[in-house]
C-alpha positions as CSV (number, residue, x, y, z in Angstrom):
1,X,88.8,-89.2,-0.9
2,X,88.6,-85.6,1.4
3,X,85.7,-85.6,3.7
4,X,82.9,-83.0,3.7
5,X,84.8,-81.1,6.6
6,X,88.6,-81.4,5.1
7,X,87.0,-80.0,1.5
8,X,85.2,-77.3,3.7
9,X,88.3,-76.5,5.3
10,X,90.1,-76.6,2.0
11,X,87.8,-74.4,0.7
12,X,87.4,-71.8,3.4
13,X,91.0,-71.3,3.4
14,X,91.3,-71.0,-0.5
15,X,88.5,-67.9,-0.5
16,X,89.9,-66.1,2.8
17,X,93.6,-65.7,0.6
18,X,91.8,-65.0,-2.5
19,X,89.9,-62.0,-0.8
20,X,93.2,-60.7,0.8
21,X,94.6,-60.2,-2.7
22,X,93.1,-56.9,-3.0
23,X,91.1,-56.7,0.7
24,X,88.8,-54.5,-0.4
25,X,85.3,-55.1,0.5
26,X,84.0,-54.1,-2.9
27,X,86.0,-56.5,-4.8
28,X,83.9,-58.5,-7.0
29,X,83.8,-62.3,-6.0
30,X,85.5,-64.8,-8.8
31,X,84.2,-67.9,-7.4
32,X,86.4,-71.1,-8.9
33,X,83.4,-74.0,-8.5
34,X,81.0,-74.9,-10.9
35,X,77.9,-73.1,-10.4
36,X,74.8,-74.9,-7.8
37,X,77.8,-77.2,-7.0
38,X,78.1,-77.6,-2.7
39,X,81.9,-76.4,-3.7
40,X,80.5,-73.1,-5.1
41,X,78.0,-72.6,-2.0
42,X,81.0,-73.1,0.7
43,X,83.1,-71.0,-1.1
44,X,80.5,-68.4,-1.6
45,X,79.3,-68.3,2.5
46,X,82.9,-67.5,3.1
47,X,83.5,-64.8,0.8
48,X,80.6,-63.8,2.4
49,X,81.9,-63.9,5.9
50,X,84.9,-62.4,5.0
51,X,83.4,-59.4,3.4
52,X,81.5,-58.8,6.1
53,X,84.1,-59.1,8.3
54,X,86.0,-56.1,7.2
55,X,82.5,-54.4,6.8
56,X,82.9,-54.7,10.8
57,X,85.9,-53.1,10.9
58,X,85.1,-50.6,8.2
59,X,81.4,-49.3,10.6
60,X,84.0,-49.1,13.6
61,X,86.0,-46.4,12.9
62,X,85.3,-43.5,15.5
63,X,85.4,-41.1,12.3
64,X,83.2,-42.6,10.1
65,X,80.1,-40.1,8.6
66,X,77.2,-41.3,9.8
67,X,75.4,-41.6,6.7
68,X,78.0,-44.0,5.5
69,X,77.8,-45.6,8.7
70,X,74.4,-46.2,7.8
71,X,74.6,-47.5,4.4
72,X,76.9,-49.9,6.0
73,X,75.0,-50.8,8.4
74,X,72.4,-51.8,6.1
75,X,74.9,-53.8,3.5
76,X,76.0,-55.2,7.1
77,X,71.7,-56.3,7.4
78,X,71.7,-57.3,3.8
79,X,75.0,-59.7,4.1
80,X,73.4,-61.4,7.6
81,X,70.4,-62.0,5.7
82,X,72.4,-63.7,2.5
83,X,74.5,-65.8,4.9
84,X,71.6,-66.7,6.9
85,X,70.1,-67.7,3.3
86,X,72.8,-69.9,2.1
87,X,73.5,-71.8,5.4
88,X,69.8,-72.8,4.8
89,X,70.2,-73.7,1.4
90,X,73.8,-75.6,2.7
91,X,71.1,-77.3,5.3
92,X,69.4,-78.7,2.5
93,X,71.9,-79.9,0.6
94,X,72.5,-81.9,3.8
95,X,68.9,-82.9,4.2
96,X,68.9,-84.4,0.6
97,X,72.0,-86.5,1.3
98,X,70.4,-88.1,4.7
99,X,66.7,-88.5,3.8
100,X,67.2,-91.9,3.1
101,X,69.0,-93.0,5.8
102,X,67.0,-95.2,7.8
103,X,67.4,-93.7,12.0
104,X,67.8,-95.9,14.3
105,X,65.2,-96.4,17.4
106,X,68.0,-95.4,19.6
107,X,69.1,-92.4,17.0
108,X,69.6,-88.7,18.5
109,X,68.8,-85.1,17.8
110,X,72.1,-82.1,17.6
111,X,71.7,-78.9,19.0
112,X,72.0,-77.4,15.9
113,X,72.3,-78.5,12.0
114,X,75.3,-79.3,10.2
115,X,75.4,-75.9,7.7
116,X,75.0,-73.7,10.8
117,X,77.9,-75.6,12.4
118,X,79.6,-75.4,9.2
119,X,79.1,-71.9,9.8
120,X,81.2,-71.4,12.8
121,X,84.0,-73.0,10.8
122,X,84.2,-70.3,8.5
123,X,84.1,-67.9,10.9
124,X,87.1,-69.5,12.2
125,X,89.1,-69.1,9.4
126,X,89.0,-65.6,9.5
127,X,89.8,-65.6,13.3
128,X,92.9,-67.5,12.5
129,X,93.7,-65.5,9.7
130,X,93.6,-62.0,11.4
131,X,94.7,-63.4,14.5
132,X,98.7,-64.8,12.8
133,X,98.4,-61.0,11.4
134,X,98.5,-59.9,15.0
135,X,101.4,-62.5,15.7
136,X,103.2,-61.5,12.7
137,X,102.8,-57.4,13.0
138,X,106.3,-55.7,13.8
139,X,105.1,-52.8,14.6
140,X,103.5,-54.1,17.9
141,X,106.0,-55.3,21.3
142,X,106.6,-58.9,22.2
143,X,103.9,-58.9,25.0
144,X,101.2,-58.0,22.2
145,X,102.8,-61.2,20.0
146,X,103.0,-63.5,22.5
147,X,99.0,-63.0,23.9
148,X,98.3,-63.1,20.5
149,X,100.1,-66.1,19.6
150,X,98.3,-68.0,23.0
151,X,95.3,-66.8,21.1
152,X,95.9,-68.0,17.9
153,X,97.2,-71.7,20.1
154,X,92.9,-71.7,21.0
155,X,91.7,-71.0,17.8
156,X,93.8,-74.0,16.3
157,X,92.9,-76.4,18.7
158,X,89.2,-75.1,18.1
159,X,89.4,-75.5,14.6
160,X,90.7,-78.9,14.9
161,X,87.7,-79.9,17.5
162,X,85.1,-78.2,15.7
163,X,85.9,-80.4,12.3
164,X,86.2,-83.4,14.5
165,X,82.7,-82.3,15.9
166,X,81.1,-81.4,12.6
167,X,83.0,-84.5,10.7
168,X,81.1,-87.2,13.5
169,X,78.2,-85.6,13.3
170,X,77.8,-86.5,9.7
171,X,79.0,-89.6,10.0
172,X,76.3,-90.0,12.7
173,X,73.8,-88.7,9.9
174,X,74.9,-91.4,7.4
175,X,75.0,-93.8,9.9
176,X,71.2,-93.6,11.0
177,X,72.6,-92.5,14.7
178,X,71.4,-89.1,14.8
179,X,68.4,-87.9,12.6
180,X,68.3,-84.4,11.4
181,X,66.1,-82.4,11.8
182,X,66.3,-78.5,10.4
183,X,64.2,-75.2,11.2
184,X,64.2,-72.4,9.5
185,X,65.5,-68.8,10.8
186,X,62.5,-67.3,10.7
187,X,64.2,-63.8,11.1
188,X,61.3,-61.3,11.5
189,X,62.9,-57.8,11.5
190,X,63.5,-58.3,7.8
191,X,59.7,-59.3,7.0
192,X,57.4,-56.2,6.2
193,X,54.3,-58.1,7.4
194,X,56.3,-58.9,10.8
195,X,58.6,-56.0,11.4
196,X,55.8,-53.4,13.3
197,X,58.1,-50.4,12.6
198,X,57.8,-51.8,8.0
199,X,54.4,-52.8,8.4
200,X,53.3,-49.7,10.7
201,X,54.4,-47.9,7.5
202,X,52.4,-49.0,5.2
């Protein structure tokens, strides 16, 4: 049976190639999983990720009009807030499957929770994946190739660490060696009652 991280990884991989089958950010998403399942919430954050992604690229270009910089700027605001959702709702998911694990007197805290580490992973799918582009481009010289190719040497070694990582940490969760613990965002600039510059309008 495939651990959490290993059907993560599995996942994350799957929705990064099915977006590059058109790479166009306004392609509609066509996610596989059954609906509500954790499967369909993974895949979902990284079609996310990888939308916004190009959206990064896309706001970069030194010609862009501003006003469609700024409606991509605020699709850009609108995705941050989405992913910031579902890693919450990824969080609790986790929460559910620990809260009856008894901690141990000697069991630890983590810097951060699981979904937000499972977070960085996704983002480093698209690293890798845009990084072998830069390997594999022919239109570049070798020097370009090879530093990206050292590059691309990190990112695998940090993939393979951060699933480690992520993979003992819930083992330490299930375990009762670490007890979980998970705070909300909070994000204020998105709040009208917190934002002065939204609630300054009103």
């Amino acid at each position: 049976m495939a651990t959490f991280v290993e059907l993560s990884n599995k996942i994350f991989n799957q929705s990064v190639l099915d977006y590059h089958k058109s790479d166009n950010v306004d392609t509609p998403i066509s996610n596989p999983y059954e609906p509500r399942s954790i499967e369909y919430y993974l895949y979902l954050k990284n079609w996310i990720d990888t939308v916004q992604w190009h959206l990064e690229d896309i706001i970069r270009d030194p010609a862009i009009d501003p006003r469609a910089a700024l409606q991509l700027k605020r699709r850009i605001d609108k995705s941050n807030q989405d992913r910031t959702d579902l890693v919450e709702l990824i969080d609790s998911y986790f929460w559910e499957k620990y809260s009856t694990v008894e901690a141990k007197s000697s069991a630890t805290i983590n810097t951060e929770s699981p979904a937000w580490a499972i977070d960085r992973l996704s983002i480093l799918h698209l690293k890798i994946y845009h990084m072998r582009e830069q390997v594999e481009r022919t239109d570049t010289d070798a020097s370009h190739r090879e530093q990206c190719q050292k590059k691309l040497d990190v990112l695998n070694e940090q993939m393979r660490d951060l699933s480690t990582a992520i993979q003992q940490l819930l083992d330490a969760y299930a375990s009762g060696d670490k007890v979980m613990k998970v705070y909300k965002q909070m994000k204020m600039y998105n709040d009208p009652n917190l934002n002065p510059v939204l609630y300054g309008n009103k």
